[in-house]
KEPATOR-946972 format. One line per field, with one value per residue: residue number from 1; residue in three letters; x, y, z of N, C-alpha, C in turn. Coordinates in steps of 0.02 Angstrom, whole numbers, plus 50000, padded with zeros to 5 digits. Layout:
# residues N
num	[NUM	...]
residu	[ALA	...]
nX	[X	...]
nY	[Y	...]
nZ	[Z	...]
caX	[X	...]
caY	[Y	...]
caZ	[Z	...]
cX	[X	...]
cY	[Y	...]
cZ	[Z	...]
//
This chain:
# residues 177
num	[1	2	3	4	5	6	7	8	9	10	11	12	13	14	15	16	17	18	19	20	21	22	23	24	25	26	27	28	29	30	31	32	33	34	35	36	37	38	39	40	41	42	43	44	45	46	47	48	49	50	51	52	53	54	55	56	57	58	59	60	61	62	63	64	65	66	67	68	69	70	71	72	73	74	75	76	77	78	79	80	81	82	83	84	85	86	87	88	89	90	91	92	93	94	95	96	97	98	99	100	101	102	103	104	105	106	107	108	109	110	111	112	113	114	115	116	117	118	119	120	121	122	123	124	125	126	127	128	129	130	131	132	133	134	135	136	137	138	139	140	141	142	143	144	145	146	147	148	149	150	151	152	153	154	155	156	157	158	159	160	161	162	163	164	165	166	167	168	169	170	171	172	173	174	175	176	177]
residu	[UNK	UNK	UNK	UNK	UNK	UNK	UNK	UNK	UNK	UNK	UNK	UNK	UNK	UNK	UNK	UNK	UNK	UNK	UNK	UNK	UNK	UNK	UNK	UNK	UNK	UNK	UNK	UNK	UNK	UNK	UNK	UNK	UNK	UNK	UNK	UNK	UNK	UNK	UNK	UNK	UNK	UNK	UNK	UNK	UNK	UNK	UNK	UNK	UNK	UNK	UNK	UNK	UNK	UNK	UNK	UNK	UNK	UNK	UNK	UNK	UNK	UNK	UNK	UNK	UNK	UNK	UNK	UNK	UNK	UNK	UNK	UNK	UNK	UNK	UNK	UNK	UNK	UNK	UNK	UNK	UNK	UNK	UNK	UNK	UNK	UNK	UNK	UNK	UNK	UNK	UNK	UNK	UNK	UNK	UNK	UNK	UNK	UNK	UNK	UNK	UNK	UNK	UNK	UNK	UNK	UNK	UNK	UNK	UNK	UNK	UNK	UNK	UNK	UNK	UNK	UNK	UNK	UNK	UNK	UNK	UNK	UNK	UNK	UNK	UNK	UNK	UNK	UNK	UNK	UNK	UNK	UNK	UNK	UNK	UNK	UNK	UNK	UNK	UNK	UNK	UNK	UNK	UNK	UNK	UNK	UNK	UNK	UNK	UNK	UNK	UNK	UNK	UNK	UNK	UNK	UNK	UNK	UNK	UNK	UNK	UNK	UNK	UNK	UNK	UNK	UNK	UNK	UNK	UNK	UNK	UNK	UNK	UNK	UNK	UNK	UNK	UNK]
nX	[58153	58222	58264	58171	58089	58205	58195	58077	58071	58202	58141	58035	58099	58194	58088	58012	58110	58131	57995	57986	58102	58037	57924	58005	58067	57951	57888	58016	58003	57871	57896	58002	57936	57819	57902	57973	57839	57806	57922	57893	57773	57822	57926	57834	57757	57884	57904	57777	57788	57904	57870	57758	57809	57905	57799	57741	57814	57837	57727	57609	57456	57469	57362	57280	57369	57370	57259	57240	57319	57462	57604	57755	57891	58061	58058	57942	57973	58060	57983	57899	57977	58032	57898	57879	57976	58075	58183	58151	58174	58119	58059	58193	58253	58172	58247	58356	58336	58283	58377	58513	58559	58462	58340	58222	58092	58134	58001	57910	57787	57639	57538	57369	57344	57424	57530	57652	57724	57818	57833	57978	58015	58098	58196	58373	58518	58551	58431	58374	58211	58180	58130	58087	58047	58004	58002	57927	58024	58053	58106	58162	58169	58184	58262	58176	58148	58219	58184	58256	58215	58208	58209	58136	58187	58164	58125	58208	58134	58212	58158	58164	58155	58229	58360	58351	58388	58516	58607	58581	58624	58763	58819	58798	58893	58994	59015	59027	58967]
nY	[53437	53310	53322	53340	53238	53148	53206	53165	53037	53007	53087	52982	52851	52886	52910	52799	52712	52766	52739	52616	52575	52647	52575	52437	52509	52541	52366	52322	52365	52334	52193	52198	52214	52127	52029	52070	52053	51899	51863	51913	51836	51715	51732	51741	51630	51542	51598	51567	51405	51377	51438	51336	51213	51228	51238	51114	51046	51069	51038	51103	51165	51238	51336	51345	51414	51544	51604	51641	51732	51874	51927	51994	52049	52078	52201	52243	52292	52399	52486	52534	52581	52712	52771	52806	52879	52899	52795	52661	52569	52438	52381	52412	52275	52190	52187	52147	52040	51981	51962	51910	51747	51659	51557	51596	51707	51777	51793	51870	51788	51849	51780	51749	51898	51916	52029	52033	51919	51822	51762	51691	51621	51521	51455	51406	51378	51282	51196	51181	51175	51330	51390	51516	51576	51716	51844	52001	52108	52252	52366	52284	52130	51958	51817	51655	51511	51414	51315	51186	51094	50969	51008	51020	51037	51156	51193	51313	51401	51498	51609	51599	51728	51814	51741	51783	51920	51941	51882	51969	52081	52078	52025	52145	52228	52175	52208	52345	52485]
nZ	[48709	48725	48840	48915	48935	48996	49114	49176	49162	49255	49376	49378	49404	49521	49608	49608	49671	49788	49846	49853	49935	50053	50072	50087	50209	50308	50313	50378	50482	50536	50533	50647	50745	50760	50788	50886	50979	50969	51028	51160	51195	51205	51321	51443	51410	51434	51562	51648	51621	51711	51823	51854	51863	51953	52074	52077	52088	52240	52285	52258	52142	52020	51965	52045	52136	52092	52107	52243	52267	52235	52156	52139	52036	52006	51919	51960	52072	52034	51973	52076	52147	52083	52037	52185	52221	52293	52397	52484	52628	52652	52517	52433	52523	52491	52350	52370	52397	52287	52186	52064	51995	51885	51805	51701	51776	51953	52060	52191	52291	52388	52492	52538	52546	52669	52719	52772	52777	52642	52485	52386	52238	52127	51997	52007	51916	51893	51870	51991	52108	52211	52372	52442	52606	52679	52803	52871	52949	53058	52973	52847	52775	52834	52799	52824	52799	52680	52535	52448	52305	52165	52014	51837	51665	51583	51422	51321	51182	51059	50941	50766	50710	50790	50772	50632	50654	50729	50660	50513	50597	50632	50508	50451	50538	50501	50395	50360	50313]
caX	[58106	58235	58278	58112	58087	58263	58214	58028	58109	58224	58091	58016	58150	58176	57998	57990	58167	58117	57948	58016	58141	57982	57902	58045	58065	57885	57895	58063	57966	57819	57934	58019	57851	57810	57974	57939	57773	57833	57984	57867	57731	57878	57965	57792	57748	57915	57899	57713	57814	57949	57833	57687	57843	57911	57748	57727	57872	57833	57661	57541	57464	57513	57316	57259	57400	57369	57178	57216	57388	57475	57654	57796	57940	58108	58054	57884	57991	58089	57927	57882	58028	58018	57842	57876	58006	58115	58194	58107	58214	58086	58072	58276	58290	58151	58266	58422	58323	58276	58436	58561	58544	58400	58314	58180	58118	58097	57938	57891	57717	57612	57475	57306	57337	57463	57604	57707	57752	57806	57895	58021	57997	58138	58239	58416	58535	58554	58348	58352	58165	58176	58072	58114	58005	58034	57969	57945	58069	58071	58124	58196	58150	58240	58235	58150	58141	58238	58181	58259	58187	58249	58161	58125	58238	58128	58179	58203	58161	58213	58110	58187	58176	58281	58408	58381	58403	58551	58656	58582	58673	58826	58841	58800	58951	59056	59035	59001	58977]
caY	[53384	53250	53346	53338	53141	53130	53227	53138	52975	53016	53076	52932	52810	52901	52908	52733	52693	52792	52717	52541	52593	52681	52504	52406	52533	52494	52309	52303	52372	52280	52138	52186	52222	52055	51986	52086	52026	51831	51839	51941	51787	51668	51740	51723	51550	51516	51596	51518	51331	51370	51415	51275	51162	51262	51250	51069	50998	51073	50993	51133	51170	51338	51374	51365	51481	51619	51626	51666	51746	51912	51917	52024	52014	52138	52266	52279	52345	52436	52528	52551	52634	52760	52800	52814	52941	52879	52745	52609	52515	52353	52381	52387	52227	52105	52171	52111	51927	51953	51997	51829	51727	51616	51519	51635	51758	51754	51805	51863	51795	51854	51735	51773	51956	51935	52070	52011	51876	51828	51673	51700	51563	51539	51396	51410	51379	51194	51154	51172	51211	51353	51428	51558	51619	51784	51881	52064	52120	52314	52402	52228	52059	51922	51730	51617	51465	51406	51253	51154	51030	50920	51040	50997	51068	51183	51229	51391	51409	51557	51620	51614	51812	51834	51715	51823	51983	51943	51864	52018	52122	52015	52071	52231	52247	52141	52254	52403	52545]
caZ	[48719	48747	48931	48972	48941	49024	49179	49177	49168	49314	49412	49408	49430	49590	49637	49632	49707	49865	49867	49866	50015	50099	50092	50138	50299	50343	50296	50415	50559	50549	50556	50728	50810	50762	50830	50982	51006	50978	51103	51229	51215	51215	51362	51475	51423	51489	51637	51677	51633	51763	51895	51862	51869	52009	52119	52084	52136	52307	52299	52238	52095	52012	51954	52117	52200	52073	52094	52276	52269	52216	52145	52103	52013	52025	51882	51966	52126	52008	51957	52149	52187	52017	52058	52251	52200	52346	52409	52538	52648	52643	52463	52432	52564	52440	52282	52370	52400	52208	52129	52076	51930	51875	51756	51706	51829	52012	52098	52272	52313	52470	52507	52551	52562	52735	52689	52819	52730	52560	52475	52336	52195	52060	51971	51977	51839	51887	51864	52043	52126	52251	52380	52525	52666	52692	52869	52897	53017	53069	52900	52805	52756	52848	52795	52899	52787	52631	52519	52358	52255	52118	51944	51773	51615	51539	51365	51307	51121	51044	50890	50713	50693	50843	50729	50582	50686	50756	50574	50514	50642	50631	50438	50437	50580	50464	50311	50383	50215]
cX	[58140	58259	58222	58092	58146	58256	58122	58048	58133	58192	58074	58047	58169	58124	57991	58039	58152	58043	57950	58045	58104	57953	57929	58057	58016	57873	57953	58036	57906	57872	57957	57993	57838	57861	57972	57885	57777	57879	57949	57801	57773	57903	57907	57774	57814	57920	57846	57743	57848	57909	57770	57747	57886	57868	57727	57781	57878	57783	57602	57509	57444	57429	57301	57291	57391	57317	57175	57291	57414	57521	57682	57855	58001	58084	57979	57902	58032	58044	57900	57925	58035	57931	57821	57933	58068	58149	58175	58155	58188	58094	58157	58284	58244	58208	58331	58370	58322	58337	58509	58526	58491	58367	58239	58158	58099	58041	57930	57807	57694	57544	57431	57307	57391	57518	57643	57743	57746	57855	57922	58008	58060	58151	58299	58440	58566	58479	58339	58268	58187	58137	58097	58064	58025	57986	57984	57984	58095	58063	58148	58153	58199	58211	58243	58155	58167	58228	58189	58234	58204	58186	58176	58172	58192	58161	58147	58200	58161	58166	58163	58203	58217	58341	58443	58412	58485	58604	58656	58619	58735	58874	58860	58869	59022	59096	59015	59015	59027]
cY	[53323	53255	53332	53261	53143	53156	53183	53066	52969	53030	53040	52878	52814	52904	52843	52699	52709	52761	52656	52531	52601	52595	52463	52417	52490	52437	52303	52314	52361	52213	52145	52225	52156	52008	52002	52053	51932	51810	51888	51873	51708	51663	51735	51670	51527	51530	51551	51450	51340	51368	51363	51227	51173	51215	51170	51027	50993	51052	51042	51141	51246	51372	51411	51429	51550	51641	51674	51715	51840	51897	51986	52022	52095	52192	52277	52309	52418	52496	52562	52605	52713	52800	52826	52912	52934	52816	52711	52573	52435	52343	52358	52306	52186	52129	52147	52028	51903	51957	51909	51829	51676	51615	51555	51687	51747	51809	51793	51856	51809	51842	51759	51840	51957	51973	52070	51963	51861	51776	51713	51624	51544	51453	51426	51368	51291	51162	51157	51207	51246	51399	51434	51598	51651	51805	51961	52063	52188	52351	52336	52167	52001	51823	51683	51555	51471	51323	51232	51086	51018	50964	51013	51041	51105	51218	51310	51395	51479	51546	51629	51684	51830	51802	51768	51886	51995	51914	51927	52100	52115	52039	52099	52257	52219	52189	52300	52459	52588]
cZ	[48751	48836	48974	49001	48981	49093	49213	49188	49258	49385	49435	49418	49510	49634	49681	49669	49792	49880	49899	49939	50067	50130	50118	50199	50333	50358	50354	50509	50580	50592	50630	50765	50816	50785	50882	51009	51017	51048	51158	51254	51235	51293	51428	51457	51454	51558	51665	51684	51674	51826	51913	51872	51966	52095	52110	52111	52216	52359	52288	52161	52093	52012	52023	52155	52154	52072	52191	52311	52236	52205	52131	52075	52024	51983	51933	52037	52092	52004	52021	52173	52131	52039	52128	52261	52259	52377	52476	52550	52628	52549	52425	52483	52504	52387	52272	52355	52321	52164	52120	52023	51939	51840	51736	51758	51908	52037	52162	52257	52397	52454	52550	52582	52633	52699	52737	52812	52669	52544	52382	52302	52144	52045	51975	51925	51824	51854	51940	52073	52194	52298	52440	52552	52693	52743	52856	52953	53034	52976	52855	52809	52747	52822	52838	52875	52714	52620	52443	52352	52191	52040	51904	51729	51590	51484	51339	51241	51066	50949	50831	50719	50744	50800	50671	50602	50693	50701	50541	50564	50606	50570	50434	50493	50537	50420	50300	50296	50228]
//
């Protein structure tokens, strides 16, 4: 009798030990969905502030150019060239213009539908505003016009759970089991 209480017991000690764990899993990956989903709404309000700051410094305003505007940015050539299954010279020549460092991301727009031309948008890593007029030219895309302007600081604020994430890392590398 006392084996049976002793293995009934145990049972449930473990029952509930692994249930707990079960919940904590779940509970841990809720959490970095919800940390994903923060630093993915995060990381587009900063882009939108770079280019409304962007697009004003040059004298437009941003609503306006995206009501009559298209854009792309380097992953959405990335995706072009993956779904093309091949590689595009014009394609490869915008992802040289896009490739370099910069203050959120840069964006080729082509205005009112002409695909013969297309303007590159970015901040570099000064606050500088920049904007390049790009021409079709055979197979490539040569620049016809380059212009900076004096940009705003836009801050970047990272989200707590990216904090905890990353202390949490940090640890667990410290004091590895």
């Amino acid at each position: 009798m006392k084996k049976l209480i002793f293995y009934l017991g145990m049972t449930f000690v473990l029952f509930f030990t692994a249930a707990d764990n079960l919940v904590l899993a779940l509970s841990s990956d809720k959490q970095e969905i919800d940390c994903a989903e923060k630093k993915d709404m995060r990381n587009k309000a900063f882009n939108e502030a770079i280019m409304k700051d962007i697009f004003s410094s040059f004298g437009h305003k941003y609503d306006e150019i995206v009501d009559q505007s298209m854009y792309l940015n380097f992953i959405d050539l990335m995706k072009y060239t993956v779904v093309a299954g091949k590689r595009d010279s014009q394609i490869e020549s915008l992802k040289e213009h896009l490739s370099g460092e910069s203050l959120g991301e840069k964006r080729i727009y082509f205005f009112h539908g002409n695909p013969d031309a297309a303007y590159i948008f970015y901040k570099d890593l000064e606050h500088q505003n920049i904007a390049i007029h790009l021409e079709e030219s055979g197979n490539a895309w040569i620049v016809k016009d380059k212009k900076v302007e004096r940009g705003k600081k836009i801050p970047f604020i990272r989200e707590k759970c990216e904090d905890d994430y990353f202390m949490k890392r940090m640890f667990n590398n410290l004091y590895q089991k």
